[in-house]
C-alpha positions as a LaTeX table, in Angstrom:
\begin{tabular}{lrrr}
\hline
Residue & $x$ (\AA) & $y$ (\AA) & $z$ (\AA) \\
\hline
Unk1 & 16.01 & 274.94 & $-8.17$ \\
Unk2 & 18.78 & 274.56 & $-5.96$ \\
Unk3 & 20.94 & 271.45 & $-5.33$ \\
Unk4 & 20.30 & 270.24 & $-2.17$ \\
Unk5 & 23.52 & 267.77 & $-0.22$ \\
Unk6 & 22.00 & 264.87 & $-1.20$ \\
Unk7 & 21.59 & 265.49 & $-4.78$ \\
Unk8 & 25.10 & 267.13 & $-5.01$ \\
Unk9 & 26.47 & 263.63 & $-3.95$ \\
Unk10 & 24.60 & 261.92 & $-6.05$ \\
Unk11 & 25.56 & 264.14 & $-9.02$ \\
Unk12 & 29.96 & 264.02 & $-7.92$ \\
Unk13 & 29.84 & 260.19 & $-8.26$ \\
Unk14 & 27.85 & 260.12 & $-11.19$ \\
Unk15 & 30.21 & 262.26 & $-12.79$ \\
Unk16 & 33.04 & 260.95 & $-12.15$ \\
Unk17 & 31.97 & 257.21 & $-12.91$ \\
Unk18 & 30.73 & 259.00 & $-16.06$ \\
Unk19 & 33.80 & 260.81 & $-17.25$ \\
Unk20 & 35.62 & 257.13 & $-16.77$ \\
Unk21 & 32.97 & 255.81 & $-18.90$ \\
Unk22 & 33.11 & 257.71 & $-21.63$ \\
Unk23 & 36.80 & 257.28 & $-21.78$ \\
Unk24 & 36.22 & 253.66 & $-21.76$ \\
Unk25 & 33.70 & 254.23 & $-24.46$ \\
Unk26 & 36.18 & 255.76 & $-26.74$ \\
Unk27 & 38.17 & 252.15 & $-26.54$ \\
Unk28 & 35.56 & 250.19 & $-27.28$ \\
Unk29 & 35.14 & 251.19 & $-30.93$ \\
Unk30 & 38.71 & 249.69 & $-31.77$ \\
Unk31 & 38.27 & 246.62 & $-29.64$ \\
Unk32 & 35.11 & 245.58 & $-32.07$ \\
Unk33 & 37.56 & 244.46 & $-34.56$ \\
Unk34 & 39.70 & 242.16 & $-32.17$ \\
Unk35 & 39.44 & 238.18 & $-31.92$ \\
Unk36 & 38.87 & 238.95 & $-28.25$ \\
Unk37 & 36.19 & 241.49 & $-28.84$ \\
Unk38 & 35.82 & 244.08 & $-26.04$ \\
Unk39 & 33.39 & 241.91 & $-23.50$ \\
Unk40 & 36.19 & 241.17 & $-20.98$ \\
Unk41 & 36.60 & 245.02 & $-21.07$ \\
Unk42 & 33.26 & 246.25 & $-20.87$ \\
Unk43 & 32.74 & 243.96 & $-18.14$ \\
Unk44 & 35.49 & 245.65 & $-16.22$ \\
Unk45 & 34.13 & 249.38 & $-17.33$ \\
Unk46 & 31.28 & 248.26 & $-15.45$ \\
Unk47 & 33.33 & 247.21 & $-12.41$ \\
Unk48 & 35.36 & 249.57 & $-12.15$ \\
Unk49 & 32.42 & 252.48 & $-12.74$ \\
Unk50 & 30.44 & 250.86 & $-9.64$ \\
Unk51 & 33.57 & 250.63 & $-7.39$ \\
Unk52 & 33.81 & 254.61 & $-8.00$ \\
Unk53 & 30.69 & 255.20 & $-7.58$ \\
Unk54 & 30.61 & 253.25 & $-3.55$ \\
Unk55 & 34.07 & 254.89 & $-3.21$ \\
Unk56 & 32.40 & 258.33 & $-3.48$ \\
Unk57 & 28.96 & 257.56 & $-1.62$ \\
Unk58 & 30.79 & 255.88 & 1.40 \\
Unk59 & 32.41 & 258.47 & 2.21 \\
Unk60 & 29.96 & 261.17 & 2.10 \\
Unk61 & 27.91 & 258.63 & 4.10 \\
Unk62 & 29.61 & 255.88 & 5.66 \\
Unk63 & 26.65 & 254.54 & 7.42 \\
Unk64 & 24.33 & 253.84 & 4.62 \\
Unk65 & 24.16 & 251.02 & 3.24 \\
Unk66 & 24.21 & 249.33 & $-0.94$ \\
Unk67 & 22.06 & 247.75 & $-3.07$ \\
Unk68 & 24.08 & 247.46 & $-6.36$ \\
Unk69 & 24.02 & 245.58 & $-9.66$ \\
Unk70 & 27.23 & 243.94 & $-9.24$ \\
Unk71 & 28.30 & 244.16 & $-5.92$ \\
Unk72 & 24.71 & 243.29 & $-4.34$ \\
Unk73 & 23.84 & 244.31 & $-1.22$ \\
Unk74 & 26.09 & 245.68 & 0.96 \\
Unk75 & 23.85 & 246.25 & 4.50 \\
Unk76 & 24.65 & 249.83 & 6.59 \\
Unk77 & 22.93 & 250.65 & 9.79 \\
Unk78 & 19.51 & 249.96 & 9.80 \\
Unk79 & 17.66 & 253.02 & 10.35 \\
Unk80 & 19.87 & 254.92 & 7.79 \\
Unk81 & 18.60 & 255.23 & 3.68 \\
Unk82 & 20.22 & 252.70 & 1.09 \\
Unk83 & 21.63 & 253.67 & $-2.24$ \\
Unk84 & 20.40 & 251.86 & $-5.51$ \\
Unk85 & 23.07 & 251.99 & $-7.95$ \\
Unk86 & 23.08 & 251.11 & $-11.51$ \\
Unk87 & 26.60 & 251.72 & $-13.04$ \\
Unk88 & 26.38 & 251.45 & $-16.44$ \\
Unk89 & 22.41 & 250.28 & $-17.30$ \\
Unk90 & 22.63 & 249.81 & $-21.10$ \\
Unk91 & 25.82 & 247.68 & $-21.38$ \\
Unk92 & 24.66 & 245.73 & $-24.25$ \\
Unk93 & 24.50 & 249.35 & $-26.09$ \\
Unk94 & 27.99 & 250.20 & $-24.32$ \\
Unk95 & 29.37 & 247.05 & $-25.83$ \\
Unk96 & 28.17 & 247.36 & $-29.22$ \\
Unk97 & 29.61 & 251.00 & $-29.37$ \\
Unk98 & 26.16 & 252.27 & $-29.14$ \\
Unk99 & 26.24 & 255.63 & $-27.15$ \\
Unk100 & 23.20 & 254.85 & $-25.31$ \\
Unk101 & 23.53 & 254.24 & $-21.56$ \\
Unk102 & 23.39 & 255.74 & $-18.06$ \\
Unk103 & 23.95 & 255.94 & $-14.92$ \\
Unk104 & 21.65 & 255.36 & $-12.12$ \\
Unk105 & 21.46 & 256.29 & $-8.55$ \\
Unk106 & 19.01 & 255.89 & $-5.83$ \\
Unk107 & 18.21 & 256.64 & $-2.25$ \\
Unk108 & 15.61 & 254.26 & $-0.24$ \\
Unk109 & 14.75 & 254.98 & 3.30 \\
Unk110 & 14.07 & 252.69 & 5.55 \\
Unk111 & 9.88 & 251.67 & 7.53 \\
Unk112 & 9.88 & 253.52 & 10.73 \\
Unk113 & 9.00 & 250.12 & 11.99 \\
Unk114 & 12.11 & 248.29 & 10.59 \\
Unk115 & 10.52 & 245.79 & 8.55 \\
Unk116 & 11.81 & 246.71 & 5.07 \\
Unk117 & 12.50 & 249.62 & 2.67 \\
Unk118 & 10.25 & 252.55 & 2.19 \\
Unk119 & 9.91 & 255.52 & $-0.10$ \\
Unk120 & 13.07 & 256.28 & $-2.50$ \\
Unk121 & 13.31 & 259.95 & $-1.82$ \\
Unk122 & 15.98 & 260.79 & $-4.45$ \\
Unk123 & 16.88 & 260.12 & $-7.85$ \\
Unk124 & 19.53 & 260.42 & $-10.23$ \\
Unk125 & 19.90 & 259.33 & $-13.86$ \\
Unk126 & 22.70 & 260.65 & $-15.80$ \\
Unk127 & 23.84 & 260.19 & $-18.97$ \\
Unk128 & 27.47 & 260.14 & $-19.78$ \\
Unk129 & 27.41 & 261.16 & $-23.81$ \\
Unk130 & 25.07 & 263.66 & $-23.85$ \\
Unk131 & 26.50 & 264.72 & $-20.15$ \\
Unk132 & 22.59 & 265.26 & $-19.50$ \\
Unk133 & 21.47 & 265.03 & $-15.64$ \\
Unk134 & 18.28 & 264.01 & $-14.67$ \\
Unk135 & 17.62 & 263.99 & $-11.25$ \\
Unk136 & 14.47 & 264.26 & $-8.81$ \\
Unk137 & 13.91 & 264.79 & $-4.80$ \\
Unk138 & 10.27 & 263.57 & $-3.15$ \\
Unk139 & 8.08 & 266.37 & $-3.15$ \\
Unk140 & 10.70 & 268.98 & $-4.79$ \\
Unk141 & 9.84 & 267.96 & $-8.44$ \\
Unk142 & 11.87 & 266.06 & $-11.46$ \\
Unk143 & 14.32 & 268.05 & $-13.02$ \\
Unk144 & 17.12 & 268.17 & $-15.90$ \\
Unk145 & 19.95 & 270.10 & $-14.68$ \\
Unk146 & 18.14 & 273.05 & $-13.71$ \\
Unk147 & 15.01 & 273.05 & $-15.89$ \\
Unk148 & 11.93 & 271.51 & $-14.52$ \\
Unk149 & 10.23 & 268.07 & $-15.96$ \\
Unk150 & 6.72 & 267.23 & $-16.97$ \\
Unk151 & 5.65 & 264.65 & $-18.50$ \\
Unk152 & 4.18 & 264.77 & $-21.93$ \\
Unk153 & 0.51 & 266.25 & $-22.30$ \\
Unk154 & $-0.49$ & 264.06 & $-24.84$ \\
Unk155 & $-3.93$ & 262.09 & $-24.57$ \\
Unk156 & $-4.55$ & 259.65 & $-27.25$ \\
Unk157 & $-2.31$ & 256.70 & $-28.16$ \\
Unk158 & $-2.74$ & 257.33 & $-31.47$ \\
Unk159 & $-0.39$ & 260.54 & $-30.80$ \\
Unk160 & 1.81 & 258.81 & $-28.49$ \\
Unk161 & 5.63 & 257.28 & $-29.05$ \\
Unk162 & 5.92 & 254.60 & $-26.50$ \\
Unk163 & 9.66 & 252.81 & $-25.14$ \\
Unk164 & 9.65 & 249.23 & $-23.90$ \\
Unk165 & 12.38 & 246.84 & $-23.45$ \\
Unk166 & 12.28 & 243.02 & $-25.56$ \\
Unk167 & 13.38 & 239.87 & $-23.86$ \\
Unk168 & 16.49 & 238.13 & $-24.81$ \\
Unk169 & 18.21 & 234.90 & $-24.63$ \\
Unk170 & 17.71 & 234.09 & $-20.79$ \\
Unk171 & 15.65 & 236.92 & $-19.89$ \\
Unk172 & 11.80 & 237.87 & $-20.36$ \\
Unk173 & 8.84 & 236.11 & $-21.40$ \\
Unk174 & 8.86 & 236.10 & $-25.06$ \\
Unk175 & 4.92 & 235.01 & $-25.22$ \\
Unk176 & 3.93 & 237.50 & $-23.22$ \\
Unk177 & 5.74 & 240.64 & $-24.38$ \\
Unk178 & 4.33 & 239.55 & $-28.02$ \\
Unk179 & 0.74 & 239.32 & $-26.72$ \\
Unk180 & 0.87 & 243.12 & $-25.24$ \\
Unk181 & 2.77 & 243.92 & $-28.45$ \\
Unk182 & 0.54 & 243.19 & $-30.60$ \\
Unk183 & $-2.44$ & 244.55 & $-28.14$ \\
Unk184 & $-0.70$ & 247.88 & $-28.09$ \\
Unk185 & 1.49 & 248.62 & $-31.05$ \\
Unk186 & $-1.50$ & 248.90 & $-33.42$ \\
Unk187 & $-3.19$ & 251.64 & $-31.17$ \\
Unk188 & 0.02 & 253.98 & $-31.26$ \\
Unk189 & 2.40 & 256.04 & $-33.48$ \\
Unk190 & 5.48 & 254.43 & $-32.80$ \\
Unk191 & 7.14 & 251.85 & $-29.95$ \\
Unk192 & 11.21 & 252.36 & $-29.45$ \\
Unk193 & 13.45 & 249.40 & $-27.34$ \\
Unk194 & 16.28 & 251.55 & $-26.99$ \\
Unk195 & 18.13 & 249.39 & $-24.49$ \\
Unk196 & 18.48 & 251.53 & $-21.20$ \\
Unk197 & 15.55 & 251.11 & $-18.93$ \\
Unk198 & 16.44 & 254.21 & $-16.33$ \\
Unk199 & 16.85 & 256.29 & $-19.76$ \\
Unk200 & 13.62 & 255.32 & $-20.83$ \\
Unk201 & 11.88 & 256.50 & $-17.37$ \\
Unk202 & 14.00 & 259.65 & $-17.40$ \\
Unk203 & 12.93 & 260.66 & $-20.90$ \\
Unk204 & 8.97 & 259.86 & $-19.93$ \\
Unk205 & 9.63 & 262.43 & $-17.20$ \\
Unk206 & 10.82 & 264.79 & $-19.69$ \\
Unk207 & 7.72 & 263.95 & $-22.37$ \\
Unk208 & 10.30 & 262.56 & $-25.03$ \\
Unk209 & 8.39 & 259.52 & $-24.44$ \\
Unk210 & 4.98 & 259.13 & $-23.77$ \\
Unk211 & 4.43 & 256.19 & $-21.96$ \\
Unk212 & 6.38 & 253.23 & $-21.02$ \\
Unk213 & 6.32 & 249.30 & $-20.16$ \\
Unk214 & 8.49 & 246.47 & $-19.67$ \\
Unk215 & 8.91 & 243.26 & $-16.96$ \\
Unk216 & 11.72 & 241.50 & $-15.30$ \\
Unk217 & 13.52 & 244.38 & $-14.47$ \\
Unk218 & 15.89 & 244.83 & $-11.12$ \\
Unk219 & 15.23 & 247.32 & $-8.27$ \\
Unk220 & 18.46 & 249.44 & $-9.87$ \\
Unk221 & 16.85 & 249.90 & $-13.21$ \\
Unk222 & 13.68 & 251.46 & $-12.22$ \\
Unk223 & 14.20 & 252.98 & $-8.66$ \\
Unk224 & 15.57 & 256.37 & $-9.73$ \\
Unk225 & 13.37 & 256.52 & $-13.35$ \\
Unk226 & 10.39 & 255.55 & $-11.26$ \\
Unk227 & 10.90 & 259.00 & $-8.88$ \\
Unk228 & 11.21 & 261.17 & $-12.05$ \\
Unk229 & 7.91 & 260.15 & $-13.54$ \\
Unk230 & 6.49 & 260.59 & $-10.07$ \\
Unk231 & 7.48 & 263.91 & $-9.57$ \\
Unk232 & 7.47 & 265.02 & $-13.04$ \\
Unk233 & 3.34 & 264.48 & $-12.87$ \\
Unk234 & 3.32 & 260.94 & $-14.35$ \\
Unk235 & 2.04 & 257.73 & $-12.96$ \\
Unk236 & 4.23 & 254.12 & $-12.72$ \\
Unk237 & 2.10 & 251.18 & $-11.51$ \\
Unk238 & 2.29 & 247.27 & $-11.94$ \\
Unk239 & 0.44 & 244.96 & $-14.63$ \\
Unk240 & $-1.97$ & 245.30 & $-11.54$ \\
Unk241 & $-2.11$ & 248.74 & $-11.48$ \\
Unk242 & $-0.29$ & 248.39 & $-7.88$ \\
Unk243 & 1.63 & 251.81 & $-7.07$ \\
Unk244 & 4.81 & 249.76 & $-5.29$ \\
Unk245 & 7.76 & 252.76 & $-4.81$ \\
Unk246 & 9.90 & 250.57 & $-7.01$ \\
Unk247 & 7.98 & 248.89 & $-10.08$ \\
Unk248 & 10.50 & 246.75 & $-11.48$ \\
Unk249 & 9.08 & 243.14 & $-12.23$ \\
Unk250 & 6.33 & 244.81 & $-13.64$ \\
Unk251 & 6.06 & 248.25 & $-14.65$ \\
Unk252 & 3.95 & 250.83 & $-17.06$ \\
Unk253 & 4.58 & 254.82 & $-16.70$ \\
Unk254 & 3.18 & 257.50 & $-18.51$ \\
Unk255 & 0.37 & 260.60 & $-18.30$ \\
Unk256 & $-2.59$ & 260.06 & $-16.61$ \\
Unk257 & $-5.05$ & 259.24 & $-19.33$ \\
Unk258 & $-2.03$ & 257.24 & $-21.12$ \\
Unk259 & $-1.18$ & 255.40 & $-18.41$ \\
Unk260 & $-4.68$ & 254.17 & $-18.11$ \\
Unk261 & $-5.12$ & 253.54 & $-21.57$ \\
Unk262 & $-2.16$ & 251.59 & $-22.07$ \\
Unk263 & $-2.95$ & 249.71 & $-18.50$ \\
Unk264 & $-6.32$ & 248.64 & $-20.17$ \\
Unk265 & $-4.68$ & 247.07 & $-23.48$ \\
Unk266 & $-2.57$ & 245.25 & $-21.39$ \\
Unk267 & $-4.32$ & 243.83 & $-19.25$ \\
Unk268 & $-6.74$ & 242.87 & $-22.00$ \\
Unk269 & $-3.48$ & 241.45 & $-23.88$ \\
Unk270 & $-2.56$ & 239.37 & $-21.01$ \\
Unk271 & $-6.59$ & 238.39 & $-20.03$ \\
Unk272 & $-7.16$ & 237.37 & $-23.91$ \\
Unk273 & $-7.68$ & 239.58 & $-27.33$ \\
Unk274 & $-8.55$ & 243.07 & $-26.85$ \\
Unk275 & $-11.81$ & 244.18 & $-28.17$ \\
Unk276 & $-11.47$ & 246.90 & $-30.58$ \\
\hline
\end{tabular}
């Protein structure tokens, strides 16, 4: 599949965010042994990785506008697309030396009637370590690098390895990630947090995982990982089982039959015990 412009964008500033990254990476390893520890300078990794990454989409298109992690939203003309940008999603990994993180890049077009954001047409999650691109177009498929995604083809939970993301202190609902939990860990072969919510949606799309959940995201974690598993054959709903184009307070992706599956425990989890 070729590149089209867009994607080929996408892909420079990703790449050169990335290559800054990982030479930031290398650092951090020596500054886990300081007084100071490295948080001041992960903290400017992340700046500085965003501030390259609007350098290089403003000027391959100076009218759109932002919606970033750090920056915010920075508005463009109206009837133009917005990029969702992630800079470094995994920064708790980054900071703990943990090569587990990404970069993630979105494109949202604006309602023909100008009364909000649309469809996100394009995608891009790419991963600095591995130097792995995943990346997806509306209608044109989910792809890594040039071989094409599908979600796994698993059917039974008892088969399938599922990625979520825990709360923390400050963030999340501790009660309620417990209650769906313990509805669904029993009924699968394995759940993984691994820290990086756009990874976990990119490797869905590519059937490492089988399924995913998780709440209280942002619109910059999920809007590119929410394309893939679109376009890679998967589904990506709400707790409700509402198909929003950006699932991000509430989200569960996977196969068809998984998706429901997991959708049903869940539910049941967050209605009272599930029946066995």
């Amino acid at each position: 599949m070729a590149l089209s412009g867009l994607i080929r964008v996408m892909e420079r500033a990703a790449r050169k965010a990335g290559n800054r990254l990982r030479r930031d990476f290398g650092e951090v390893e020596h500054l886990q042994v300081s007084r100071k520890g490295p948080s001041d300078f992960v903290s400017k990794a992340d700046r500085a990785a965003e501030r390259t990454i609007y350098d290089e989409l403003l000027q391959a298109r100076p009218d759109w506008g932002f919606l970033m992690e750090e920056a915010g939203e920075i508005k463009g003309d109206p009837t133009k697309p917005r990029w969702i940008v992630d800079p470094l999603d995994g920064t708790s990994n980054f900071l703990h030396g943990i090569p587990h993180f990404a970069i993630s890049i979105a494109v949202q077009e604006p309602k023909l009637d100008g009364s909000g954001w649309g469809e996100v047409v394009a995608g891009m999650v790419y991963q600095p370590i591995t130097d792995e691109t995943f990346w997806a177009e509306k209608t044109r498929g989910a792809w890594l690098q040039d071989a094409r995604l599908r979600v796994s083809g698993r059917r039974h939970l008892s088969e399938a390895l599922i990625a979520t993301g825990t709360p923390f202190m400050g963030h999340g609902d501790f009660g309620e990630w417990t209650r769906i939990f313990m509805a669904i860990g029993p009924q699968v072969a394995g759940i993984r947090r691994n820290g990086a919510a756009s990874l976990d949606l990119a490797w869905v799309a590519a059937g490492r995982f089988d399924g995913f959940w998780e709440s209280h995201l942002s619109p910059w974690d999920s809007a590119a990982g929410c394309l893939l598993v679109r376009e890679a054959g998967g589904f990506v709903t709400d707790y409700r089982g509402r198909s929003e184009q950006i699932c991000d307070k509430q989200i569960i992706a996977g196969n068809d039959p998984l998706h429901s599956r997991l959708h049903k425990y869940l539910v049941g989890a967050l209605k009272g015990p599930v029946q066995q």
